[in-house]
C-alpha positions, 0 to 999 in steps of 0.5 A: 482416498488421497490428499489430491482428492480431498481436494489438495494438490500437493504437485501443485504446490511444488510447480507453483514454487517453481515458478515463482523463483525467478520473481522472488530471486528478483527481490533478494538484498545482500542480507538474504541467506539461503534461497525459497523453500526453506521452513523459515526466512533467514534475513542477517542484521548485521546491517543494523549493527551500524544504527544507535539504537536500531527499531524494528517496525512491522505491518500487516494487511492486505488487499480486502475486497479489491481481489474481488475485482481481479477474479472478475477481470481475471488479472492478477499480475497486480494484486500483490504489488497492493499486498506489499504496498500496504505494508511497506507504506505503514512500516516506511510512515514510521521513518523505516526502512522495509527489509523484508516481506512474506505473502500468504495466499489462500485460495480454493484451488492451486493454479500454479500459473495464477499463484506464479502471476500473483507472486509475481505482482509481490515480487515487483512491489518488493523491488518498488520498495527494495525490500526481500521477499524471503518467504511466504505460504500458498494454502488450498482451502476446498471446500471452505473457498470457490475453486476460482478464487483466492485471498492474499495477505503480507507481512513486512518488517523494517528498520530505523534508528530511534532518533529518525523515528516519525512519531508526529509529537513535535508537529506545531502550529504552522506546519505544513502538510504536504500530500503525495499523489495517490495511484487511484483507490488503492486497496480500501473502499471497495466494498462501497465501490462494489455497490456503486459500480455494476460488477460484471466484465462489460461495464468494466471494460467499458472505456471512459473519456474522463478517465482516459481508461476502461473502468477496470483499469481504473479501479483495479490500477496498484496501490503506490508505493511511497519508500523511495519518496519519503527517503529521498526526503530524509537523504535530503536533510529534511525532517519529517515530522509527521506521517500519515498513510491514507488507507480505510478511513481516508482523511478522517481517520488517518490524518489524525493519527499523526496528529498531537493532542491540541492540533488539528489538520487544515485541509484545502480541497482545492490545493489539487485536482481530485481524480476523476474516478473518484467524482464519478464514484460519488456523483454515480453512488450520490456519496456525501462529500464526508463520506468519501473523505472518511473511506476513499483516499481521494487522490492523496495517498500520503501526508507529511509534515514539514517545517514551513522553511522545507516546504520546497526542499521536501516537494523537491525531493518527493518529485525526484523519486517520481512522486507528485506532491503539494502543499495540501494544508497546514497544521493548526492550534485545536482540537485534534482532528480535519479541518475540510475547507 
């Protein structure tokens, strides 16, 4: 008896390491020291020795049941573009910098080429993001996990001066909200798209004319990444006041996040286009209009608050990083929560 046939192949493990260097080379800013395969990342801060008073910020999550959907469309080139997305869009709502970024991926067998695919889709939401991919751990699970399939997580770090921190407390009454366009789903909600859609390869390869896509693609198209975006209005001089990452909970819960006591948010359906993956959901599962605003993102995947006077300004420089953005509400005296209107 052996490690390899208890069921862990640590052979395996090495040739998915090799494998995956030249994505995660692809990541590396000047800070990084050392290469891939060390016990621990090494990351120099002198960077930071510039800031007044440097906060680090930090997040954590992963990609929850949409891995669900890879393994039946068995692609996995884009999983964990949503693994970082979803830490670096918590960590730069913060007013931060991402710096780095390690990935966990547990599976029930090591497949070298899969790990490679997955940590390639990690590496390429690095370089959205412009932080490193310094580290991370791929574990065999048998036994505990089907040999097919497999979970991934992440962990970022970032970095601001304290007096650029996005705190939300100085929101007023007559700011605007501006929301940036969401990619799709996302990473959130897909327990519930999971029962209204059949999951099987025919219905999701089946090709819609309202989405200009089959359903899959739809559904499984990568969390946006919004660093670039919120710094591009920061280099612009303008302050961000607020900042709200729309994830599980959708308007409901996260917009209030960033919200003062005394201040509710008043959102205008109709200041933009829902996307159609999102009608055909709630028509196709009969989901009360709430419920869809308090899971899915319904196509804005991230609010920010302004003063009335940089409304322009900060679309402006949304849209020059590549982002669609629009004044989506407005910031109004009450008691702290959304207003749908």
């Amino acid at each position: 008896m052996d490690y390899k046939n208890a069921g862990v192949d640590i052979e395996a493990g090495y040739a998915s390491v090799e494998l995956m260097k030249e994505h995660v080379k692809k990541t590396f800013r000047p800070e990084v020291l050392g290469g891939l395969g060390g016990f621990s990342g090494a990351f120099s801060l002198d960077k930071i020795k510039k800031m007044d008073d440097p906060v680090l910020l930090s997040g954590t999550d992963g990609c929850g049941t949409k891995v669900k959907l890879a393994f039946i469309m068995d692609k996995h080139d884009t999983i964990g573009i949503d693994a970082v997305a979803m830490c670096v869009n918590d960590v730069a709502c913060a007013g931060g910098e991402p710096l780095f970024f390690l990935d966990y991926i547990a599976c029930g067998k090591n497949y070298p080429e899969k790990i490679a695919t997955i940590v390639k889709g990690v590496a390429e939401g690095c370089v959205q993001s412009g932080c490193a991919l310094i580290g991370g751990e791929t574990a065999e699970h048998p036994g505990l996990m089907i040999e097919d399939e497999y979970d991934i997580a992440g962990f970022a770090v970032g970095v601001v001066d304290r007096k650029d921190l996005i705190t939300g407390e100085n929101i007023k009454d007559g700011d605007i909200l501006i929301g940036i366009a969401s990619s799709g789903v996302h990473s959130n909600g897909f327990s519930l798209v999971r029962k209204v859609f059949e999951m099987t390869k025919e219905s999701l390869n089946t090709y819609y004319e309202e989405l200009g896509t089959t359903l899959g693609e739809a559904l499984i198209a990568p969390t946006r990444i919004y660093v670039k975006a919120l710094k591009a209005v920061k280099d612009a001089g303008i302050t961000l006041k607020g900042c709200s990452h729309i994830t599980g909970g959708g308007f409901y819960e996260n917009i209030p996040r960033m919200l003062p006591d005394n201040i509710k948010a008043v959102v205008k359906k109709d200041s933009y286009e829902v996307p159609a993956i999102f009608k055909m959901m709630q028509k196709q599962g009969n989901i009360a209009e709430e419920m869809m605003y308090n899971t899915f993102n319904m196509g804005v995947g991230m609010v920010v608050a302004v003063n009335p006077e940089d409304v322009d300004g900060a679309i402006e420089a949304i849209k020059s990083a590549g982002d669609t953005a629009f004044v989506l509400g407005y910031a109004s005296s009450g008691e702290k929560g959304v207003e749908l209107c």
